[in-house]
C-alpha positions, 0 to 999 in steps of 0.5 A, spaced: 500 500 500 502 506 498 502 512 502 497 517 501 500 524 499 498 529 504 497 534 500 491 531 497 488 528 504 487 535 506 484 538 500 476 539 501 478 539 509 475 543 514 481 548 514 485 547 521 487 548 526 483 543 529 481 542 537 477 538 541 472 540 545 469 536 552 462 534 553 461 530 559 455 528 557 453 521 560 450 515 557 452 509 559 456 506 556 458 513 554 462 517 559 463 524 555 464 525 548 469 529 545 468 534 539 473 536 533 472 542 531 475 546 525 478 553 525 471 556 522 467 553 528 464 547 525 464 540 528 468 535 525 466 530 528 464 526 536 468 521 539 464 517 545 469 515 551 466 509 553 467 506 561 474 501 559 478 505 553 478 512 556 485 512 554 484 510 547 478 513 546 482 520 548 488 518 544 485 517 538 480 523 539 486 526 540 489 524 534 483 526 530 484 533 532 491 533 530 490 530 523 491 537 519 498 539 522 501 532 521 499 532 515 502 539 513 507 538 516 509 531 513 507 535 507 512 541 508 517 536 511 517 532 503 518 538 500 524 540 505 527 532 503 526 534 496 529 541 496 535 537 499 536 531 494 536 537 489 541 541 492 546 535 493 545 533 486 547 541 484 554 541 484 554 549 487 552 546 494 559 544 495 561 550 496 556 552 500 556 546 505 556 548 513 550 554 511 547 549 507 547 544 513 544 549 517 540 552 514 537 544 513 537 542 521 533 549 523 528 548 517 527 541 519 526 543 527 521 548 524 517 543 520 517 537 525 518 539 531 515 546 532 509 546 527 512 553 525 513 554 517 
């Protein structure tokens, strides 16, 4: 199976960011719900957190709201691995070496772990 490009999974999306809402509705089996909500305010989707999957019933609620910046991020990190690959095959690079490198970390830092573009 091939991976999906990110890029095409959030087209036609509800924009992000997305966030979770708490309900404390309960309705045994349910003990709560989360709502994922899109940045213009309308719900996503509910997720029920039932009595035995607490945690993965939140953890998956959790995934689901960050399922826009994971994907912009992986597809901003696809174009900085591409930008890469060019720059290393383009003989001008040699001289620019440790810029380069820096220049690469601080951009991977910004897109992975911080989100930031």
């Amino acid at each position: 199976m091939t991976a999906p490009d990110p890029r095409e999974l959030l087209k036609g999306t509800t924009p992000g960011p997305w966030k979770l809402v708490q309900r404390n509705e309960y309705h045994p089996p349910v003990l709560g719900t989360y709502d994922v909500v899109g940045a213009n305010g309308y719900g996503i989707s509910g997720i029920g957190v039932e009595e035995g999957t607490e945690s993965t019933d939140t953890a998956n609620a959790r995934l689901i709201a960050a399922a826009p910046d994971l994907a912009r991020r992986l597809a901003e990190a696809e174009e900085l691995l591409r930008e890469i690959v060019r720059r290393n095959n383009d003989n001008s690079t040699a001289k620019e070496g440790p810029m380069l490198h820096k220049e690469i970390v601080e951009r991977s830092r910004a897109v992975l772990l911080l989100g930031e573009k």
